[in-house]
VMD Tcl script that draws the C-alpha trace (Angstrom):
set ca {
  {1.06 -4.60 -1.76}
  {1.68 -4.19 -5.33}
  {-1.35 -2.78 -7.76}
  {-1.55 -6.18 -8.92}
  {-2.90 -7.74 -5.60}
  {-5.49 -8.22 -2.50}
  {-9.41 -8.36 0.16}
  {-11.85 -10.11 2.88}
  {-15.24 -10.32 5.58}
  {-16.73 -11.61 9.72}
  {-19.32 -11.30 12.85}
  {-20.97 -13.28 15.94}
  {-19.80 -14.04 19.27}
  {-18.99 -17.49 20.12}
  {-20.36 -18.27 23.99}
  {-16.86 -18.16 25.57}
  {-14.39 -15.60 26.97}
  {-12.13 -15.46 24.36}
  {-9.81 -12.43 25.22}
  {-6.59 -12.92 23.35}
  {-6.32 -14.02 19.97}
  {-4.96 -17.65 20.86}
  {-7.82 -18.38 23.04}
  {-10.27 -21.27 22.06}
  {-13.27 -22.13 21.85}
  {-15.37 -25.60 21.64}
  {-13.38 -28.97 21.59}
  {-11.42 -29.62 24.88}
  {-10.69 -25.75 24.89}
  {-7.40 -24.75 24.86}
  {-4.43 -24.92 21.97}
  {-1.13 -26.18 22.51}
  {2.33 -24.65 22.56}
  {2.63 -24.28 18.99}
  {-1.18 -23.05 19.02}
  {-3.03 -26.18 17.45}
  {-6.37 -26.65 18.80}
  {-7.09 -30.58 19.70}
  {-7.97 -33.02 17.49}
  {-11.43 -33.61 18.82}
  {-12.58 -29.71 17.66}
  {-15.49 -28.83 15.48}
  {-14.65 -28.79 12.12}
  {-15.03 -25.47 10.46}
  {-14.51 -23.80 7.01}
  {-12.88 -20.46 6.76}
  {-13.34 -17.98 3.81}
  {-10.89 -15.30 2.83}
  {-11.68 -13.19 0.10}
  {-8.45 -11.17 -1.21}
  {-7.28 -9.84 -4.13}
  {-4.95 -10.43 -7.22}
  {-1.42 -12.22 -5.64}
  {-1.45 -12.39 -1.78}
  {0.91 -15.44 -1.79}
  {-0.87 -17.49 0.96}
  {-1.06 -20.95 -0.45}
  {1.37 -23.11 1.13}
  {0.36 -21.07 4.86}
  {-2.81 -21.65 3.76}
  {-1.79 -25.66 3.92}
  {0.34 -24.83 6.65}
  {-2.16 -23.61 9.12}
  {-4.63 -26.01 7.89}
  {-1.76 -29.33 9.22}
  {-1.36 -27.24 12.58}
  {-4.78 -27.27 12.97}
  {-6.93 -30.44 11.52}
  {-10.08 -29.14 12.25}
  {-9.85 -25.85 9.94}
  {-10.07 -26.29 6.07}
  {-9.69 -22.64 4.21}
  {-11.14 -21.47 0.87}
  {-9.82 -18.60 -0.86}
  {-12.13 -16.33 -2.49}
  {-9.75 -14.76 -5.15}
  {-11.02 -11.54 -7.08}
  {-8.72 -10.71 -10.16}
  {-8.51 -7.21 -9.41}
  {-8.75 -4.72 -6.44}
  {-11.79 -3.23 -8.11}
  {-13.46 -6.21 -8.43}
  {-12.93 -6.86 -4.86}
  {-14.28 -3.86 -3.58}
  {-17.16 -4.06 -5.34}
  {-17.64 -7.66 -4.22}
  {-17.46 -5.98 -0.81}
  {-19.75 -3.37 -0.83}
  {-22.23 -5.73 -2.76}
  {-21.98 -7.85 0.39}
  {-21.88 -5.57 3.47}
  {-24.81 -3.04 1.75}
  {-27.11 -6.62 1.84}
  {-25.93 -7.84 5.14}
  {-24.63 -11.23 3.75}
  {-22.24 -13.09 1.64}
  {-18.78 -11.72 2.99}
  {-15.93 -13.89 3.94}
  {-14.11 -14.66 7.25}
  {-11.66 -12.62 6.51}
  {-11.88 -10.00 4.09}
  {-8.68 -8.25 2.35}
  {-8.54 -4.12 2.60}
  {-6.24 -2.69 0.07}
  {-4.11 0.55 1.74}
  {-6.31 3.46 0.04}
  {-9.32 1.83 0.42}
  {-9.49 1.15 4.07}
  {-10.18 4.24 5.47}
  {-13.85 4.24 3.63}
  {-14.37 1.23 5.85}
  {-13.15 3.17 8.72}
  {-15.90 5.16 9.41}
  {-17.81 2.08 8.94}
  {-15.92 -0.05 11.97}
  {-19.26 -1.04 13.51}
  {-19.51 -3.40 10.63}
  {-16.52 -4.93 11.34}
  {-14.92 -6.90 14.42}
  {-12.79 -4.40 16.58}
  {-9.73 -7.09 17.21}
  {-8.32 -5.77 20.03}
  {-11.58 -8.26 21.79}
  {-8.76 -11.11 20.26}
  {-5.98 -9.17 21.73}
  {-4.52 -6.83 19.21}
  {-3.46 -4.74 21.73}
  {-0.96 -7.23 22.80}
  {0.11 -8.10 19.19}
  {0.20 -5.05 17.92}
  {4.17 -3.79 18.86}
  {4.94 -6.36 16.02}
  {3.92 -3.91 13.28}
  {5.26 -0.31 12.40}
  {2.98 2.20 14.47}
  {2.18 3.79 11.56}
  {0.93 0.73 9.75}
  {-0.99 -0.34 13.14}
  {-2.29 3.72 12.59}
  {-3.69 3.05 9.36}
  {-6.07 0.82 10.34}
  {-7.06 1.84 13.73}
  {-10.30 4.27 14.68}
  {-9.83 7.66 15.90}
  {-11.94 5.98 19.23}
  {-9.26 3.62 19.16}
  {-10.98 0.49 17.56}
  {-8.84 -1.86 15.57}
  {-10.11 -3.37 12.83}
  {-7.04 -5.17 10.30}
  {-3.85 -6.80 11.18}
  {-1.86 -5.51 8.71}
  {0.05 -7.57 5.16}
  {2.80 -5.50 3.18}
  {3.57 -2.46 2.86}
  {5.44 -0.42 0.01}
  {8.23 2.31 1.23}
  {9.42 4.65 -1.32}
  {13.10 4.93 -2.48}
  {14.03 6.63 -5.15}
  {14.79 4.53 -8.70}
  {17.31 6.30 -11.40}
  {19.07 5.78 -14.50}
  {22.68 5.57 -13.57}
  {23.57 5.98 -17.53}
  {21.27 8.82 -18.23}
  {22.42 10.55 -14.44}
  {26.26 10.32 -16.35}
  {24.67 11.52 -19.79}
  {23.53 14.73 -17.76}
  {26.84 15.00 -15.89}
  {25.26 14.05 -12.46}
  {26.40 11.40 -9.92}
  {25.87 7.88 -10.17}
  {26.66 6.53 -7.23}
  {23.45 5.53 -4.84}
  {25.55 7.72 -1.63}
  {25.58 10.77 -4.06}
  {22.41 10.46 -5.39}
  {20.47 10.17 -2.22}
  {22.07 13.71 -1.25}
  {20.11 15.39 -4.57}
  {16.99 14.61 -2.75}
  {16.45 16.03 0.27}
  {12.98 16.92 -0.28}
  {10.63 17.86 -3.17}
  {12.15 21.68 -4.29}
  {15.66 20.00 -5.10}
  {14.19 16.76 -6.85}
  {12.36 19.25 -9.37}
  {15.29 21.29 -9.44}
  {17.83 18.43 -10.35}
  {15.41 18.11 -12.97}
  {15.69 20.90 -14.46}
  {19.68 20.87 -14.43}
  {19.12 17.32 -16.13}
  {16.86 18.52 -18.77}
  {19.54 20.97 -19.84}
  {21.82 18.52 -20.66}
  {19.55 15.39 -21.47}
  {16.61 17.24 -23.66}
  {15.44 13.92 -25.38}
  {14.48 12.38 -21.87}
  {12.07 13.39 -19.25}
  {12.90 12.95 -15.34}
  {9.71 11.41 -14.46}
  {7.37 8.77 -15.54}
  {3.80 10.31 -14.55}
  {2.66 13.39 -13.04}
  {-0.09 11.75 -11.38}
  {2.51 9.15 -9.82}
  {4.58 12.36 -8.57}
  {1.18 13.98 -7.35}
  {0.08 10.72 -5.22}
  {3.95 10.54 -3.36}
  {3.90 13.99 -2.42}
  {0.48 14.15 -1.57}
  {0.64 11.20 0.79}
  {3.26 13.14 2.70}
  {0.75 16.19 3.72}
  {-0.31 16.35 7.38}
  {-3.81 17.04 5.81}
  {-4.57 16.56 2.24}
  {-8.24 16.33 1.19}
  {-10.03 16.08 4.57}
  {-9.74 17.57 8.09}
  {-9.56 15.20 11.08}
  {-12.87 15.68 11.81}
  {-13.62 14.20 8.21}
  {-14.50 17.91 6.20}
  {-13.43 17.29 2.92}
  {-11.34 20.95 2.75}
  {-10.89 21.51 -0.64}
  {-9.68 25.12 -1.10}
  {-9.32 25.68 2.22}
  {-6.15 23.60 2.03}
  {-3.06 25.45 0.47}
  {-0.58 22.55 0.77}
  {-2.94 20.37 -1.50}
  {-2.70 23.63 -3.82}
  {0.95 24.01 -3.27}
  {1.96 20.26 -4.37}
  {-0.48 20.57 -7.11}
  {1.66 24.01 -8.75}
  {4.67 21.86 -7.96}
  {3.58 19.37 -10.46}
  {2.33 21.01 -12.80}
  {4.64 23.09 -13.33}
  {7.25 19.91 -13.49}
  {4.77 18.94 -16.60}
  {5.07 22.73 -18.04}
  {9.02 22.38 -17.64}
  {8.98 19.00 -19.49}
  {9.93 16.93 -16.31}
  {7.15 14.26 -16.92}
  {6.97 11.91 -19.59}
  {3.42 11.77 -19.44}
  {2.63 8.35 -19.43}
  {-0.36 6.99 -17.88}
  {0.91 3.95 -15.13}
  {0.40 0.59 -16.32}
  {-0.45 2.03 -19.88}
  {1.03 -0.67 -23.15}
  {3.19 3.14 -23.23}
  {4.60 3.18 -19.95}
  {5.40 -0.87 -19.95}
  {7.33 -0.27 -23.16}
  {9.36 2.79 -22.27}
  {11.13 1.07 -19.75}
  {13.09 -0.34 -22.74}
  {14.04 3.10 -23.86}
  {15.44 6.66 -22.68}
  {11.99 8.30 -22.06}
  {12.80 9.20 -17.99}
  {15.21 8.75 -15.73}
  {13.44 8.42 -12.23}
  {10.77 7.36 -10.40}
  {9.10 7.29 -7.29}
  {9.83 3.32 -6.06}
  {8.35 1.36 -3.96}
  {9.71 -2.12 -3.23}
  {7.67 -4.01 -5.28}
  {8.00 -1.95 -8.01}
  {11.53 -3.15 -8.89}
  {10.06 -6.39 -10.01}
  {7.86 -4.27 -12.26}
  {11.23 -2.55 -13.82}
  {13.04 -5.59 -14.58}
  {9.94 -7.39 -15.98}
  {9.24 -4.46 -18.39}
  {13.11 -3.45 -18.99}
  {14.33 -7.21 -19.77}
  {17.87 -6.98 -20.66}
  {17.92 -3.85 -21.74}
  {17.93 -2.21 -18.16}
  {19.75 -4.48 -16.39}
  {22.80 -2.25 -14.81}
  {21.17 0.62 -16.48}
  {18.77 0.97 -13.26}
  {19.94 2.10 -9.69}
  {17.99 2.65 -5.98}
  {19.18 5.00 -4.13}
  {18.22 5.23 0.00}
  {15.97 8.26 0.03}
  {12.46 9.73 -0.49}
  {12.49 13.35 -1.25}
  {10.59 15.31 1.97}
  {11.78 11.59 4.36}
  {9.63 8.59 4.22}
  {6.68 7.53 1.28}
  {4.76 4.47 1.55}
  {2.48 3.25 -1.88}
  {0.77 -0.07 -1.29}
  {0.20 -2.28 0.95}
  {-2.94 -4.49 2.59}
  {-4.73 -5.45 6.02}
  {-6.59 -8.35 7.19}
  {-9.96 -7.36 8.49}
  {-12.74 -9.45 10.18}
  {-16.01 -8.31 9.28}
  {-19.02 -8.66 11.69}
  {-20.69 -11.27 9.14}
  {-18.62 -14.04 9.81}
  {-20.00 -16.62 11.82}
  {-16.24 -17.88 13.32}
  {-15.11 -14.62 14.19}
  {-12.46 -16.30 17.00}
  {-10.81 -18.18 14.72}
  {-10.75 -15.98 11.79}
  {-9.28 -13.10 13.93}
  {-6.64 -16.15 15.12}
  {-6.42 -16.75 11.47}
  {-5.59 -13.22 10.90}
  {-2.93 -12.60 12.87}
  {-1.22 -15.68 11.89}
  {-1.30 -15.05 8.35}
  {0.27 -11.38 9.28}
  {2.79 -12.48 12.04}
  {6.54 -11.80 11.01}
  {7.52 -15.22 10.48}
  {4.62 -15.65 7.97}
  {5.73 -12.39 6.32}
  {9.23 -13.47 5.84}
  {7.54 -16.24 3.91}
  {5.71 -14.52 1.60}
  {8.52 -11.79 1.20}
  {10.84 -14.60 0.02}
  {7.96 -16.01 -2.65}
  {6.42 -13.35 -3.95}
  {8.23 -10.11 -2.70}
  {5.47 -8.49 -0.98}
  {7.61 -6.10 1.88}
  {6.91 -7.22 5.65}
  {5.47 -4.52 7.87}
  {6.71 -6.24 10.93}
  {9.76 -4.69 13.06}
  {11.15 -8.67 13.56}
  {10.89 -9.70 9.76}
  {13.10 -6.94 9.60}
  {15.97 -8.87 11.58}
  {15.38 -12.25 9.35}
  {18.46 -12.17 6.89}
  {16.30 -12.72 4.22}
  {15.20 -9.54 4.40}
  {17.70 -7.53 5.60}
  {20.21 -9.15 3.17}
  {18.78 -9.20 0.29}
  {20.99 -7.92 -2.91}
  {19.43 -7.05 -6.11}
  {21.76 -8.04 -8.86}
  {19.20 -6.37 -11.25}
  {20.08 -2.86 -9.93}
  {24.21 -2.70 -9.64}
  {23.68 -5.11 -6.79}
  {21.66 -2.39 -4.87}
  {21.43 -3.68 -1.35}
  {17.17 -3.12 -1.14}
  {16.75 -5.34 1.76}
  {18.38 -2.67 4.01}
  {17.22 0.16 1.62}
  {13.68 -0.29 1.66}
  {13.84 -1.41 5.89}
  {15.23 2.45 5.97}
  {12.78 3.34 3.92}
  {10.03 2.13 6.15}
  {11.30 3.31 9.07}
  {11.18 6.97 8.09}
  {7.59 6.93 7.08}
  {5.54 9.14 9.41}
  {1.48 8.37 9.00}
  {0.73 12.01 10.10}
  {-2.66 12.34 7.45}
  {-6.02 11.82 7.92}
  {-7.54 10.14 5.08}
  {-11.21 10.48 5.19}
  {-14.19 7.84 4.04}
  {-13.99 9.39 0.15}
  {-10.22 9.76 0.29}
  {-9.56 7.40 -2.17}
  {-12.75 8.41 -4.66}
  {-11.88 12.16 -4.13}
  {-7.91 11.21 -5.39}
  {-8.96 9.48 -8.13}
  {-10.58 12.42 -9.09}
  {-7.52 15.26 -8.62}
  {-5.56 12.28 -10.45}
  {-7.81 12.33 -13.70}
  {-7.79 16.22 -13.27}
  {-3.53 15.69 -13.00}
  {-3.61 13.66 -15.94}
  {-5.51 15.90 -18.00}
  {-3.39 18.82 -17.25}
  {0.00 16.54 -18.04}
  {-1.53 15.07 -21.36}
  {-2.08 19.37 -22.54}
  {-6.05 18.19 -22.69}
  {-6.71 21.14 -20.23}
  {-5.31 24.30 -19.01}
  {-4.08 23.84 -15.09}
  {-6.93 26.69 -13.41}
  {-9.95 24.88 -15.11}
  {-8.66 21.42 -14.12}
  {-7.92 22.30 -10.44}
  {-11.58 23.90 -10.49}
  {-13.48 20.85 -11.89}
  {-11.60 18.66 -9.39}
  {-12.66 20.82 -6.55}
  {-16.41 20.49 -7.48}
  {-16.36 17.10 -8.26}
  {-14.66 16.23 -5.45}
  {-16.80 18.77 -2.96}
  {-19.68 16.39 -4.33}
  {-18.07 13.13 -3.95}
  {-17.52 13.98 -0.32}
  {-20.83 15.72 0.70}
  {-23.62 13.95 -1.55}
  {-22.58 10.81 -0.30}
  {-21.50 10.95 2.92}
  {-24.43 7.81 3.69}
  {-23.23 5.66 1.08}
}
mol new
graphics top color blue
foreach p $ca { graphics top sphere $p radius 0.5 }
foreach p [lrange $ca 0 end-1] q [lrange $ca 1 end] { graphics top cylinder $p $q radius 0.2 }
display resetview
């Protein structure tokens, strides 16, 4: 999901064998065809708390007509980080989360080590639902003893986005076909670059260093932890590896420094300050919002992620051990995430499916952006998905400890401080983040 969206809560066992997810429970028992539960059910009220834009509102009333008895209220937090601290308010006291609580992508896996709080859905038959989804998005949200606790939303697979003007400025292809052959992986990205810096000295190639940091270091089999959850630190020299990359893009002028979602980075979409950037699906919206007219033609996608497949964003649907209807918010769950509902909120608000049959809807798979020379991004951005590979282990600080090599990233880009001391800083206050806390 994009930055500007999603989050949720559940617990207690209702007195009934409820295996799969479409069982029921109270009433006359059992749910239709279409899965509506019989008129003569217990009425019930279901929270779900989520975050920024999940686009729910007409399933919301859609679910609520198939079945009578439910009514749903949306607990809506304005930001992600007003969610999560919602969240932890509530699960620290033992009280006061929703039915279904939202988990942003690079939050989750905090909340992973703390599955016992939350319902492990395979007791509502995940296990039989959960071919629908990517494995790797079923991966992100499952224990390393197997427990799964979130059915997941969106996801956002990486493509490349480019200038096409600026790429003829510098004497390089424009097509999408050629361009995608420029980046196999991350050594040739920087290096086309360079070559384009050479001809095109007034624009950098990239946005944000930190943005370039966070795609490559999403691809590392491990980045900041071990499987075993060590936070590794130094011990890792891939982590150090991508981190030289980068900063010495910034030292060769590759980065335009600008921090993402800055009044700065909004507003040089409507000049020449870069020519690419690391694009998720979502993020096209952001492009043409911020580039108006003046980038319309002027922006390209091509079909490839330097090093294969990138994923930034994204959301599950979790069921925390609070709630007091934990059979029909886990039946909730997966309805809200099923492909069909997916398609739906793909076509309103854009947020990518991560199900293999929303994938086959020609809504998706069709889909033409006139925006970007008519890119076809339906069939781009299916591709995209399909070559992610979740092979890292992301750790209960993971997304504390990035923020924290981020700010150090930043500093180094914005010349505040010199690359060795901001690598060292990050490992201690990262090394502290992960070991001080490890009970919070």
């Amino acid at each position: 999901m994009r930055p500007s969206a999603r989050y949720r809560p559940l617990a207690v066992l209702l007195a009934c064998s409820a295996v799969l997810f479409a069982s029921a429970c109270g009433g006359s028992g059992k749910p239709d065809a279409s899965g509506n539960d019989d008129t003569d059910a217990p009425k019930i009220e279901l929270t779900i708390a989520t975050f920024n834009e999940f686009g729910y509102e007409d399933l919301y009333r859609e679910y609520e007509a198939q079945h009578p008895n439910i009514k749903i209220v949306e607990r809506r937090a304005p930001t992600v980080d007003a969610h999560i601290k919602n969240l932890e308010t509530n699960l620290a006291s033992g009280s006061g989360m929703a039915d279904i609580e939202a988990m942003e992508v690079s939050w989750i896996y905090k909340y992973l080590a703390k599955a016992d709080q939350f319902v492990d859905l395979r007791q509502y038959g995940a296990d039989d639902l959960k071919d629908r989804w990517l494995d790797w998005k079923v991966a992100g949200a499952t224990t390393q003893d197997g427990k799964i606790i979130g059915y997941g939303t969106d996801i956002g697979p990486e493509a490349i986005c480019y200038r096409r003007d600026l790429f003829a400025k510098a004497g390089l292809p424009t097509d999408r076909a050629q361009v995608a052959k420029l980046f196999a992986d991350w050594p040739s990205y920087f290096a086309t670059g360079r070559k384009f810096k050479q001809k095109v000295p007034g624009s950098a190639w990239y946005d944000s260093a930190v943005l370039t940091w966070e795609a490559m270091r999403n691809q590392l089999i491990q980045a900041y932890y071990s499987n075993q959850d060590r936070f590794l630190g130094a011990e890792n020299p891939l982590l150090k590896r991508t981190w030289d990359q980068v900063v010495q893009g910034s030292a060769d002028g590759l980065s335009a420094r600008l921090p993402a979602w800055s009044d700065a980075w909004n507003q040089a979409f409507r000049t020449d300050k870069f020519a690419t950037m690391a694009c998720p699906g979502w993020l096209l919206g952001v492009i043409q919002d911020n580039a108006g007219t003046y980038g319309k033609g002027k922006w390209d996608v091509a079909d490839v992620f330097p090093g294969g497949g990138g994923n930034w964003g994204g959301s599950y649907l979790t069921v925390p051990k609070q709630s007091q209807q934990p059979v029909e918010a886990a039946r909730l769950a997966a309805w809200l995430t099923a492909p069909e509902q997916q398609v739906k909120v793909f076509k309103k608000i854009g947020s990518f499916p991560s199900t293999l049959d929303a994938y086959d809807d020609p809504q998706v798979k069709s889909q033409v952006n006139s925006y970007f020379n008519n890119a076809p991004v339906g069939q781009i951005f299916i591709n995209r998905a399909r070559n992610v590979i979740l092979k890292q282990h992301k750790g209960p600080r993971d997304g504390e400890i990035n923020q924290v090599f981020s700010a150090a990233l930043a500093r180094v880009d914005d010349g505040k401080q010199a690359p060795d001391a901001a690598w060292k800083q990050a490992l201690d206050l990262a090394d502290k983040a992960a070991n001080t806390r490890k009970g919070s």
